[in-house]
C-alpha positions as CSV (number, residue, x, y, z in Angstrom):
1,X,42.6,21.5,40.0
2,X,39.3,23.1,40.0
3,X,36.4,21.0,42.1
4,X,33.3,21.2,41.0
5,X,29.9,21.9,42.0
6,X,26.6,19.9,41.7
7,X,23.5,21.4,42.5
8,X,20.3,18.8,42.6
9,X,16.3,18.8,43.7
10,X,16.8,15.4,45.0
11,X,20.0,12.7,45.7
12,X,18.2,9.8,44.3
13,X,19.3,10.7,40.7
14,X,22.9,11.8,40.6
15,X,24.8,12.8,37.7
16,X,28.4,11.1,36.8
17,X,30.4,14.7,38.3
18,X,29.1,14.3,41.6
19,X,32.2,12.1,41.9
20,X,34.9,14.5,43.4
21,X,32.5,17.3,43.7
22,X,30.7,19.0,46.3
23,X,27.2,18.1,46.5
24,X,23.9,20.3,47.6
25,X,20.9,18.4,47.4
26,X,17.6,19.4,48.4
27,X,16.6,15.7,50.0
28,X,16.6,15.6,53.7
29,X,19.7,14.8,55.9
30,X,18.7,11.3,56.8
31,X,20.6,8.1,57.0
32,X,19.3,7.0,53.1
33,X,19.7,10.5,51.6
34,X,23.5,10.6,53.0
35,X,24.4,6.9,51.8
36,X,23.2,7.7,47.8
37,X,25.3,11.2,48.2
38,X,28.5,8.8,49.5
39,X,28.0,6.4,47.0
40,X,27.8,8.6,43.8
41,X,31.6,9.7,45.1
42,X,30.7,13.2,46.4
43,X,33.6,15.1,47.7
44,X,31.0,16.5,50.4
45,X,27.6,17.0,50.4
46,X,25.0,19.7,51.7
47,X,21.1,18.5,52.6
48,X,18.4,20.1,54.4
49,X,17.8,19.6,57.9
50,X,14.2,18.7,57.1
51,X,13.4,20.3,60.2
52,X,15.5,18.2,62.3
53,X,12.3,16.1,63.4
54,X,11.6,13.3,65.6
55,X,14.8,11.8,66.4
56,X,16.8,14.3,64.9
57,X,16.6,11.9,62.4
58,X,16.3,15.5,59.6
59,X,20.1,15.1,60.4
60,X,21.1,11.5,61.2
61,X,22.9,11.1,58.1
62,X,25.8,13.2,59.3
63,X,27.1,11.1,61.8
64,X,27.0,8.3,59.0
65,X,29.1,10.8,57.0
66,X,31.6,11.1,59.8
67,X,31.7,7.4,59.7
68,X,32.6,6.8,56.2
69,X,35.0,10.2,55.8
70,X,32.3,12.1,53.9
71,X,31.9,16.0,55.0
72,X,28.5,16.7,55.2
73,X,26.1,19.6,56.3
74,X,22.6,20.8,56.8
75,X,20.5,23.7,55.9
76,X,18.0,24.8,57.9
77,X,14.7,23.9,56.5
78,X,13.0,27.6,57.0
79,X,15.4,29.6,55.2
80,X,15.4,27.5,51.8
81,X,12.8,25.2,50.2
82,X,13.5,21.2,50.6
83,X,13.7,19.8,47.5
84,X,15.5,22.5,45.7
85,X,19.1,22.6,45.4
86,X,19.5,26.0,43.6
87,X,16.9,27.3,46.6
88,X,19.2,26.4,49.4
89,X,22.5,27.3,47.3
90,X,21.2,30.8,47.0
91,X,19.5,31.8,50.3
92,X,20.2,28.5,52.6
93,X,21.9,29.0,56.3
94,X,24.0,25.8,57.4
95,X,21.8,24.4,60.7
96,X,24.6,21.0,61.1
97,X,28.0,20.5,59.9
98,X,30.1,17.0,61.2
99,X,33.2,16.9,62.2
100,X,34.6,16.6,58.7
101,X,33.0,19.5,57.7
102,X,33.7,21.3,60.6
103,X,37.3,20.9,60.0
104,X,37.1,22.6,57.0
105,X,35.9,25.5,58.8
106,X,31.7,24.8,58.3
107,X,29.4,25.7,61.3
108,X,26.0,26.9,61.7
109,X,24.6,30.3,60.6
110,X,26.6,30.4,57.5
111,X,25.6,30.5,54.2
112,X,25.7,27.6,51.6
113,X,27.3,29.4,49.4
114,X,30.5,29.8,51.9
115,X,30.4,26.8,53.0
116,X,30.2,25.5,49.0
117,X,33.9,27.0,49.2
118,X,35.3,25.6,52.1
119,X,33.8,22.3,51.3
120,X,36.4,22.4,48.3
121,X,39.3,21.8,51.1
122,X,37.1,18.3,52.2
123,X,39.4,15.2,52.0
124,X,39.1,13.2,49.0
125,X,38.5,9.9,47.5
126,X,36.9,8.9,50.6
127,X,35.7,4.6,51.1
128,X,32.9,3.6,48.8
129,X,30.0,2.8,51.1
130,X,28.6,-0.9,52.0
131,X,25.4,-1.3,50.3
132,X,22.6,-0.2,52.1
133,X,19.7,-3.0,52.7
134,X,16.8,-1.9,50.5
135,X,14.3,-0.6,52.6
136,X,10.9,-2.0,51.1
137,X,8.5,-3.8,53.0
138,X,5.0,-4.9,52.2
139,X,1.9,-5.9,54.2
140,X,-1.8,-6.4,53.6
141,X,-1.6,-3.7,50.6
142,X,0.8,-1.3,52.3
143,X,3.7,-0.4,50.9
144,X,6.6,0.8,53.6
145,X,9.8,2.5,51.7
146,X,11.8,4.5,53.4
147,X,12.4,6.6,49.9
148,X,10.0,6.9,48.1
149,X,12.8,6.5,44.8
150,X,12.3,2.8,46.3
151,X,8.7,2.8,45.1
152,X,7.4,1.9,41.2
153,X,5.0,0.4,38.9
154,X,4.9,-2.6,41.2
155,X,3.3,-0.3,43.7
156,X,0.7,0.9,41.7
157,X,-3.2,0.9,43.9
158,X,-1.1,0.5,46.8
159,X,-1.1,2.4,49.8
160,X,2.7,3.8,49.8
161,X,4.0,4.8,53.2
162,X,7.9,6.9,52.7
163,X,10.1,8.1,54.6
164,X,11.1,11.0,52.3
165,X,9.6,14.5,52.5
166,X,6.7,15.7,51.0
167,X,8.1,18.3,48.4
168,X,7.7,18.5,44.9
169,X,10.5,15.9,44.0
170,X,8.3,13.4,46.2
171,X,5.6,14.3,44.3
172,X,6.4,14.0,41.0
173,X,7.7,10.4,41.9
174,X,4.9,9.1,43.1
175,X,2.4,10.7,40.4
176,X,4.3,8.9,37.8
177,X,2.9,5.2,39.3
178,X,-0.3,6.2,41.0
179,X,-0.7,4.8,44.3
180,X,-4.2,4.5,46.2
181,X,-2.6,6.5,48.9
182,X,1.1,8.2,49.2
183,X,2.4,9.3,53.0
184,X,5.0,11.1,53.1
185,X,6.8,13.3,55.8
186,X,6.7,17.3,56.2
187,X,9.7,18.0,56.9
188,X,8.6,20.2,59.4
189,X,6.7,22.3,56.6
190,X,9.8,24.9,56.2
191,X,10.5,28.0,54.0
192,X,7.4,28.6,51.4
193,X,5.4,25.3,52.5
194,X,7.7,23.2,50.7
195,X,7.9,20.4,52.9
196,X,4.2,19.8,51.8
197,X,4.1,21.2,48.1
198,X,4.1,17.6,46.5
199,X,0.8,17.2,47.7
200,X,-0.5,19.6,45.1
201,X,1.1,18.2,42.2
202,X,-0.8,14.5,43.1
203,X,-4.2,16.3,43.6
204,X,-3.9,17.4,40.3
205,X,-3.9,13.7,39.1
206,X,-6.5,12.7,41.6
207,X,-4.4,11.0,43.6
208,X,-4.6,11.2,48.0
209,X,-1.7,12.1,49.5
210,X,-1.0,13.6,53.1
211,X,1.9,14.2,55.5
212,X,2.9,13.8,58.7
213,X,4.3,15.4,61.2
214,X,8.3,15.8,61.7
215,X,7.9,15.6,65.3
216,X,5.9,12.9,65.1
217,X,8.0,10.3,62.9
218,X,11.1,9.9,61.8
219,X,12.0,11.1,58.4
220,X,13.9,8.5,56.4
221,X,11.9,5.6,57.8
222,X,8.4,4.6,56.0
223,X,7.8,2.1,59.0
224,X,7.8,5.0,60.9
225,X,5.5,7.3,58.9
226,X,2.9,4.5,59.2
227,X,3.0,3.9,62.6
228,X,4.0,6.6,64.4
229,X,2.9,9.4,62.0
230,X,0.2,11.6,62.9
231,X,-1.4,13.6,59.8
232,X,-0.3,17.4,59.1
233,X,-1.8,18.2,55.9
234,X,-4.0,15.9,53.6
235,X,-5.1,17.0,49.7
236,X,-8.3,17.2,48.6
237,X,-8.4,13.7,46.9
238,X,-7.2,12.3,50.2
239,X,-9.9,14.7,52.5
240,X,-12.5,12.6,50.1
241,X,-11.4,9.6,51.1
242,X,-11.4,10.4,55.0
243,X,-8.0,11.7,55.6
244,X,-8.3,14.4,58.5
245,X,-5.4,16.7,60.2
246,X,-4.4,15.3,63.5
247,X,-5.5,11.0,63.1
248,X,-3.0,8.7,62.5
249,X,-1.3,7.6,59.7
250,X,-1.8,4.0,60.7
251,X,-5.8,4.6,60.4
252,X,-5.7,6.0,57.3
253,X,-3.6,3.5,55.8
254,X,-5.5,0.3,56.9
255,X,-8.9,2.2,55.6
256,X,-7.7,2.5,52.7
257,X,-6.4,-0.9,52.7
258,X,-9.5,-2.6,53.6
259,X,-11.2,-0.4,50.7
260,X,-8.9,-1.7,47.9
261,X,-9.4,-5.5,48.8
């Protein structure tokens, strides 16, 4: 039987044959990213190490993969762009591989496109996952998520805090219902910037947006990015409004805040 192969910019939309199939996504390897790659039915699944990050938490979700029989791997974010499944399937390097994966021969420093193959051997149907609690929660304005596929029209003229990364899928999301403010996390920047690059595609609609650092929250977790988060790159709409390289996340967020009342 021949096992397929689905390559996707983000996990938050999956198609029907990701069940059975091996999966390369271009969301981070957090907790969240892993659960929505589990639940669709993948066979295994391959995310970015978002940089690893504060925590490790770029790569939390593969213990949770170990947990509920999934195989699961990360690329390393500066050899393909986060948020681009067809970028990491063509020049990605595996950082992380659990111990399901690794007992289909994965480890680090090999390519994604070997480790597509050997993937094919991961044991399948594996448990359907408990539902994950839905991680929205708001307060004086601000909007945590810890994906920002959790955010919508309800959120529009809010400050939106996420846990995901700030690449283009990110950005495109969160143009589509206009928040005040969007945080997101870089993903420790990686290969070509693109841990950043949905920052652009908001400017263009006037909308602020900014990152923080990977080191300095945990990816995955919106409660995180606003109050641990330390700004690593802000867009021009959001330089307007105050936003500044190196001041908290927090600071921002309640200036804005205050401003919308």
């Amino acid at each position: 039987m021949s096992i397929g192969l689905v390559v996707v910019p983000s996990v938050t939309k999956l198609p029907p044959e990701t069940d059975g199939a091996v999966l390369v996504g271009g969301s981070h390897g957090a907790v969240y990213a892993a659960y929505l790659s589990a639940k669709a039915g993948a066979r295994a699944a391959i995310h970015n190490d978002a940089g690893i990050g504060l925590d490790e938490a770029g790569v939390s979700g593969l213990a949770w993969a170990d947990r509920h029989g999934m195989a699961m791997a990360a690329v390393a974010a500066s050899s393909a762009r986060i948020g681009d499944g067809e970028s990491m399937l063509r020049r990605g390097v595996i950082s992380r591989a659990n111990k399901q994966a690794a007992a289909c021969g994965v480890e680090a420093g090999q390519s994604v496109a070997e480790a597509v193959e050997r993937l094919k051997a991961a044991p399948w149907p594996h448990r359907k996952p408990e539902p994950l609690a839905e991680g929205r929660a708001l307060s004086d304005r601000i909007m945590c998520v810890d994906s920002i596929s959790l955010a919508d029209a309800r959120d529009r003229g809010l400050v939106v805090a996420s846990g995901s990364h700030g690449g283009v899928p990110a950005g495109e999301t969160a143009a589509a219902f206009r928040p005040a403010l969007a945080l997101f996390n870089d993903a420790g920047f990686g290969f070509e910037q693109a841990g950043v690059a949905g920052l652009a595609i908001l400017d263009k609609g006037g909308i602020a947006g900014a990152t923080v650092g990977a080191l300095t929250a945990r990816i995955g977790d919106g409660h995180s990015t606003l109050t641990q988060g330390m700004l690593s790159e802000v867009n021009e709409a959001a330089y307007r409004l105050g936003a500044r390289v190196g001041m908290s996340a927090l600071a921002l967020a309640l200036s804005m805040a205050e401003k919308a009342r």
